[in-house]
N, CA, C and O atoms as a Tinker XYZ file with bonds, in Angstrom:
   252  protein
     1  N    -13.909000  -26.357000    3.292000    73     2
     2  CA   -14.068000  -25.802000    1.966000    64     1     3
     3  C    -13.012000  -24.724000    1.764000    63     2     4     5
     4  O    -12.862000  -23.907000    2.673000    81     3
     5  N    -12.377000  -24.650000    0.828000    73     3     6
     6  CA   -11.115000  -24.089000    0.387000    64     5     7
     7  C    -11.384000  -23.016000   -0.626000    63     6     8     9
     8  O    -11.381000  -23.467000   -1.772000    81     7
     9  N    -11.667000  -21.449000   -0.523000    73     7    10
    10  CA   -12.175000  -20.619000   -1.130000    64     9    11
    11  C    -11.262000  -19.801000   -1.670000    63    10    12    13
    12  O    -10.943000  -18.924000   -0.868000    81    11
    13  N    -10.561000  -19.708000   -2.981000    73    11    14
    14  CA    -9.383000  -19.112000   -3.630000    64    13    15
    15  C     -9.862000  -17.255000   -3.139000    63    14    16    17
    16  O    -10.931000  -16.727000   -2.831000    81    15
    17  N     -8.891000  -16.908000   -3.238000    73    15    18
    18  CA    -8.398000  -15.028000   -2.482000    64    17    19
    19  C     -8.576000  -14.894000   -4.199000    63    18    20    21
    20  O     -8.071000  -15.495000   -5.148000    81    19
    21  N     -9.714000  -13.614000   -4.046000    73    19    22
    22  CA    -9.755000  -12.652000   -5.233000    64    21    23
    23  C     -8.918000  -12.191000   -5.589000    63    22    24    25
    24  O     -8.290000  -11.549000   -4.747000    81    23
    25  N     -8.435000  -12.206000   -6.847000    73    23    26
    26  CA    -7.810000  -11.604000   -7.692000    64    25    27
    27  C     -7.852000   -9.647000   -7.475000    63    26    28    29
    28  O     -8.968000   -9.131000   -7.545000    81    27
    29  N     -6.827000   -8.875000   -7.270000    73    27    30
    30  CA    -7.145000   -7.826000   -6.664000    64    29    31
    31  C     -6.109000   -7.040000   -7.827000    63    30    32    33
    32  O     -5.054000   -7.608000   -8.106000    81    31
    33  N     -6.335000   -6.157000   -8.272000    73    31    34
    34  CA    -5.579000   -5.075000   -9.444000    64    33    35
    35  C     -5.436000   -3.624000   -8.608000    63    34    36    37
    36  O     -6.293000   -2.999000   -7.984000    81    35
    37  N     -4.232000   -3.380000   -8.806000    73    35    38
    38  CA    -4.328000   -1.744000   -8.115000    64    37    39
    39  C     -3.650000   -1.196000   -8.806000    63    38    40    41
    40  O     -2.911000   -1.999000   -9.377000    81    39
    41  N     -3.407000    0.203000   -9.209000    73    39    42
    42  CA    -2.302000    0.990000   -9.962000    64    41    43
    43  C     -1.919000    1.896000   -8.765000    63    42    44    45
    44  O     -2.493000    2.513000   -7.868000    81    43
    45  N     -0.509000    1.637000   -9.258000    73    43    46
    46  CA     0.281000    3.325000   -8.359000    64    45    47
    47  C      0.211000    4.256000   -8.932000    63    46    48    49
    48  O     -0.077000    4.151000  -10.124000    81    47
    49  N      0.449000    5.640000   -8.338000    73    47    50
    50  CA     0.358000    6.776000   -8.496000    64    49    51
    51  C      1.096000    6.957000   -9.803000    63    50    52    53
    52  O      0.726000    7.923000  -10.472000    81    51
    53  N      2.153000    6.148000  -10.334000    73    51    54
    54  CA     2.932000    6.569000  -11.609000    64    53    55
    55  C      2.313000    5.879000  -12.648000    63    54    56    57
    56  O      2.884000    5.906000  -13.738000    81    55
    57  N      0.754000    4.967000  -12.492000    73    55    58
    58  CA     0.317000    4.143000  -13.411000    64    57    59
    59  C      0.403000    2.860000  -13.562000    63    58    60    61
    60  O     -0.423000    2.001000  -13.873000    81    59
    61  N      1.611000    2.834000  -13.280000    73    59    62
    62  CA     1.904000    0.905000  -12.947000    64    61    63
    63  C      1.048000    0.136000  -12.458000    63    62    64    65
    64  O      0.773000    0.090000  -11.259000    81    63
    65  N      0.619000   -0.442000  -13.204000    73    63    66
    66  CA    -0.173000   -1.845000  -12.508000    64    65    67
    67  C      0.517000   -2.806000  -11.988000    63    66    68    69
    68  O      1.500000   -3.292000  -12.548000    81    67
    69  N     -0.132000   -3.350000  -10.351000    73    67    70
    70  CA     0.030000   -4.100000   -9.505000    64    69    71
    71  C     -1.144000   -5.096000   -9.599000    63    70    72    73
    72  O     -2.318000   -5.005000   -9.958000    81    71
    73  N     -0.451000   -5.964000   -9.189000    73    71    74
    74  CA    -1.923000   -7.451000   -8.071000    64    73    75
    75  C     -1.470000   -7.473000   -7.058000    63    74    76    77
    76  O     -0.246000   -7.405000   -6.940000    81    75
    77  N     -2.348000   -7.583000   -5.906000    73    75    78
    78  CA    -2.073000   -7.285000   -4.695000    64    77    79
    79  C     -0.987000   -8.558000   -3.775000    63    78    80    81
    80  O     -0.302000   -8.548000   -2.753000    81    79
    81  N     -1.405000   -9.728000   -5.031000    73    79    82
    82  CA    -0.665000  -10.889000   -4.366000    64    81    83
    83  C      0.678000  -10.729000   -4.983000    63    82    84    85
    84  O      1.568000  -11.510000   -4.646000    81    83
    85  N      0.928000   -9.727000   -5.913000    73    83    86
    86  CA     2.829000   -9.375000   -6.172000    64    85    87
    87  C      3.372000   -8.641000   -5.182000    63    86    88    89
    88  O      4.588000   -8.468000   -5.094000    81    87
    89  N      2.285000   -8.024000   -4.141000    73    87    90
    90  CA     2.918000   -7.060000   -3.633000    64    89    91
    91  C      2.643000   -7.889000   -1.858000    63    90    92    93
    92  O      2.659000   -7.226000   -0.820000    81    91
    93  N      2.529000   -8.642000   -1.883000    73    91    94
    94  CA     2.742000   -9.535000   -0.940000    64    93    95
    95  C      3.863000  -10.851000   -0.600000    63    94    96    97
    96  O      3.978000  -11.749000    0.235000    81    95
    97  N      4.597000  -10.335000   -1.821000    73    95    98
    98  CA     5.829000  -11.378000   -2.035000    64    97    99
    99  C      6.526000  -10.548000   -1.202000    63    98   100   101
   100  O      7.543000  -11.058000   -0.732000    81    99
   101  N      6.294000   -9.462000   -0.886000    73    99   102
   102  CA     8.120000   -8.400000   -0.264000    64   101   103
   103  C      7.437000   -8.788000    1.464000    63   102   104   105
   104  O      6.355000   -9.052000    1.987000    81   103
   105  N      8.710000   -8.629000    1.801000    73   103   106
   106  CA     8.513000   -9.080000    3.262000    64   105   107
   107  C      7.772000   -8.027000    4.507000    63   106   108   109
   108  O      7.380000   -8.220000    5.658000    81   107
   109  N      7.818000   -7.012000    3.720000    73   107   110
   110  CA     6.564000   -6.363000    4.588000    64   109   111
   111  C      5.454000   -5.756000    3.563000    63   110   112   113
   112  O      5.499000   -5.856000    2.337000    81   111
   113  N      4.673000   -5.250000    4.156000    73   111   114
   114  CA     3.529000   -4.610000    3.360000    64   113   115
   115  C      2.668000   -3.703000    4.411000    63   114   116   117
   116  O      2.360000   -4.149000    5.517000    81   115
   117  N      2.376000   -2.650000    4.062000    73   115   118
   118  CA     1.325000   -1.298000    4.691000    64   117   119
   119  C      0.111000   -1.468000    3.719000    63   118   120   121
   120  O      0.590000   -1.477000    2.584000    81   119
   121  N     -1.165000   -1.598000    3.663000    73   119   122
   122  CA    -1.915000   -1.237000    3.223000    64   121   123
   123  C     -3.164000   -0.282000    4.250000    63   122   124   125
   124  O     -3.891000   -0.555000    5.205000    81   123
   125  N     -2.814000    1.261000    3.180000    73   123   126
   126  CA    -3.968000    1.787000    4.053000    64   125   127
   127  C     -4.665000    2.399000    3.349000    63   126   128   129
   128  O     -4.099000    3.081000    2.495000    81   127
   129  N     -6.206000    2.418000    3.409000    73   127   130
   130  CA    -6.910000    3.184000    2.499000    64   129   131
   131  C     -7.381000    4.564000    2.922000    63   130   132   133
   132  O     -7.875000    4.845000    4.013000    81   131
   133  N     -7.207000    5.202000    2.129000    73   131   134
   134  CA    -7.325000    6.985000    2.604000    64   133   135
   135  C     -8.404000    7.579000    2.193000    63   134   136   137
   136  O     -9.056000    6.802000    1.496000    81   135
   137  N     -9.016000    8.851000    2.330000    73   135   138
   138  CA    -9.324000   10.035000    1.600000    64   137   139
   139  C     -8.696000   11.171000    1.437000    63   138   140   141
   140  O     -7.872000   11.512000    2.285000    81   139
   141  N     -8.959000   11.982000    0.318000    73   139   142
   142  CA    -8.585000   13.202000    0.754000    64   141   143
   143  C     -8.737000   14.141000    1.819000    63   142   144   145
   144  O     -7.878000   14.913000    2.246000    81   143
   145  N     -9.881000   14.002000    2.195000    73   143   146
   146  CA   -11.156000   15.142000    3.042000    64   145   147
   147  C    -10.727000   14.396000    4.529000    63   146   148   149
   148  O    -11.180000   14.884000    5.564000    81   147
   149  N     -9.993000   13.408000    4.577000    73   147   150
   150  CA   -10.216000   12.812000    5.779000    64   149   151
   151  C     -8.732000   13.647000    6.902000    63   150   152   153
   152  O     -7.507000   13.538000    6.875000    81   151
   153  N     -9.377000   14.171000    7.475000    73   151   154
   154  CA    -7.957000   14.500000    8.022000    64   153   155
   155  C     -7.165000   13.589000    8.770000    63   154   156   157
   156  O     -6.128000   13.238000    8.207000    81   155
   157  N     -7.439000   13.018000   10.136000    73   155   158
   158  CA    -6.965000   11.842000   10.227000    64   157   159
   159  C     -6.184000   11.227000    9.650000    63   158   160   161
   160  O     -5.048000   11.047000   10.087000    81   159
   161  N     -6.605000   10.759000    8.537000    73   159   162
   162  CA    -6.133000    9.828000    7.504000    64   161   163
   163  C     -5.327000   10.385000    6.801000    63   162   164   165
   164  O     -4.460000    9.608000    6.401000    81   163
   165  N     -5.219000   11.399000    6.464000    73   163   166
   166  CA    -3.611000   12.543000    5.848000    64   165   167
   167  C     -2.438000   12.424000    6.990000    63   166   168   169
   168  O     -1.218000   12.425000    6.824000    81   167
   169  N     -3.300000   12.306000    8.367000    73   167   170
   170  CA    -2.326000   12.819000    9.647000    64   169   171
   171  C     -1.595000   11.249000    9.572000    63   170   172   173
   172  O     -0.374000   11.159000    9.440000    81   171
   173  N     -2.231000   10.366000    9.642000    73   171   174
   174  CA    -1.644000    9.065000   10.062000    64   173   175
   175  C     -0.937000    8.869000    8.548000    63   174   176   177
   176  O     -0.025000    8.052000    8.676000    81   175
   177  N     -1.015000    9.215000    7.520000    73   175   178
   178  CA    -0.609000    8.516000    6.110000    64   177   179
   179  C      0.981000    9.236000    6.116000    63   178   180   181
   180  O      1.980000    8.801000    5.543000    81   179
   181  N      0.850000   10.559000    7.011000    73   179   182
   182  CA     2.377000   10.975000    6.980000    64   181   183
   183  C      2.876000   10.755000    7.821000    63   182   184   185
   184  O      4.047000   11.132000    7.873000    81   183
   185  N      2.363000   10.097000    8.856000    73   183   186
   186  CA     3.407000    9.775000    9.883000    64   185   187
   187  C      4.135000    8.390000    9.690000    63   186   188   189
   188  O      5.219000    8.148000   10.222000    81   187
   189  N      3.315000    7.312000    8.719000    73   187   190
   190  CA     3.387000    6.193000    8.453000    64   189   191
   191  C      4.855000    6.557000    6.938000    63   190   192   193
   192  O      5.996000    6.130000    6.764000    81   191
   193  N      4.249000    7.213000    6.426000    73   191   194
   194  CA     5.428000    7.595000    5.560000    64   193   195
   195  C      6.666000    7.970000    5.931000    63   194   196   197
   196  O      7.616000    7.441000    5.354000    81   195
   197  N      6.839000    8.694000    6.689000    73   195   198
   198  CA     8.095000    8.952000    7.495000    64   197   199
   199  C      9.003000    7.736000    7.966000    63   198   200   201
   200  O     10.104000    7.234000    7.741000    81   199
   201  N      7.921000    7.574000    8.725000    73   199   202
   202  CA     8.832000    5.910000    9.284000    64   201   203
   203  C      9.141000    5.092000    8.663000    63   202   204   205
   204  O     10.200000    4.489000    8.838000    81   203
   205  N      8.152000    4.784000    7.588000    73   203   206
   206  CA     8.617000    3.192000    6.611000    64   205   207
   207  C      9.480000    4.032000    5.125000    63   206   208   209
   208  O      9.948000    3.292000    4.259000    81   207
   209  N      9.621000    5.686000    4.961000    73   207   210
   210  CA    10.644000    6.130000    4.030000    64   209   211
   211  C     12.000000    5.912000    4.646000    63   210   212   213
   212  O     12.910000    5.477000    3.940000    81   211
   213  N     12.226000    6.236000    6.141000    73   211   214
   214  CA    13.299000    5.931000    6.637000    64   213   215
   215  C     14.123000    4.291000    6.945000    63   214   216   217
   216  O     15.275000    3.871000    7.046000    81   215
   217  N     12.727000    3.750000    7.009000    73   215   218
   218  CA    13.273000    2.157000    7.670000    64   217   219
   219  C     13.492000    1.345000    5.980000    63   218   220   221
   220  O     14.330000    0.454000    5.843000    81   219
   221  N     12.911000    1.659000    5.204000    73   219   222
   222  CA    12.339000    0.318000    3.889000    64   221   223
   223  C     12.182000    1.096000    2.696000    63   222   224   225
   224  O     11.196000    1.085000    1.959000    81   223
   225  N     13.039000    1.651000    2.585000    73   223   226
   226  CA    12.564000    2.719000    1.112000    64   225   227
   227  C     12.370000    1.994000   -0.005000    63   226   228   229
   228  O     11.708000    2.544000   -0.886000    81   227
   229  N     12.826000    0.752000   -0.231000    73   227   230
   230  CA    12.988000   -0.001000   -1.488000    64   229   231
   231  C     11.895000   -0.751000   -1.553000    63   230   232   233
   232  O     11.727000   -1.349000   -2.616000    81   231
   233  N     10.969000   -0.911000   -0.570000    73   231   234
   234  CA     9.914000   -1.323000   -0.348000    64   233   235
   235  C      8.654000   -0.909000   -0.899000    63   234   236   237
   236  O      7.808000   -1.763000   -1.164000    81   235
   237  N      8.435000    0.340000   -1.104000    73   235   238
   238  CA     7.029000    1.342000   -1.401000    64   237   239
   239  C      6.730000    1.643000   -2.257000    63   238   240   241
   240  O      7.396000    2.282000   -3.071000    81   239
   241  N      5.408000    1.212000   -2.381000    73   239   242
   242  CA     4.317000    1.053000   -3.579000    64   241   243
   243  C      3.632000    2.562000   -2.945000    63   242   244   245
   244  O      3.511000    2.701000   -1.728000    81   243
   245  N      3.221000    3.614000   -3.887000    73   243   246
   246  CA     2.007000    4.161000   -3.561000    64   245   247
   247  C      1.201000    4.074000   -4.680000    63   246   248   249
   248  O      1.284000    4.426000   -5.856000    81   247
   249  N      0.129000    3.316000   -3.749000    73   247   250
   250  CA    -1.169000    3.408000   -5.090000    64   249   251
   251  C     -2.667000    4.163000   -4.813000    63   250   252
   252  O     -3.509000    4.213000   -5.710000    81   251
């Protein structure tokens, strides 16, 4: 049985609307979901930024 992938809508931080399957056309993709309150998740979201601003800049969606 062959079950079609939900339709998924996200906006970036500048408003732009995305579907998650446009943003799966580029040859890489990060998806990570955060909080504010989470520290962790601030700690790892900038370390992940660093690396993929330096390696793929033309690449990055933040939504």
């Amino acid at each position: 049985k062959v079950v079609a992938n939900p339709t998924i809508n996200l906006v970036s931080l500048n408003g732009k609307p995305h579907s998650l399957y446009e943003l799966t056309l580029h040859p890489y993709l990060v998806l990570m979901f955060w909080t504010s309150w989470c520290y962790f998740c601030k700690a790892t979201l900038k370390n992940i930024n660093e690396n993929i601003n330096r390696m793929y800049q033309r690449y990055i969606y933040s939504l």
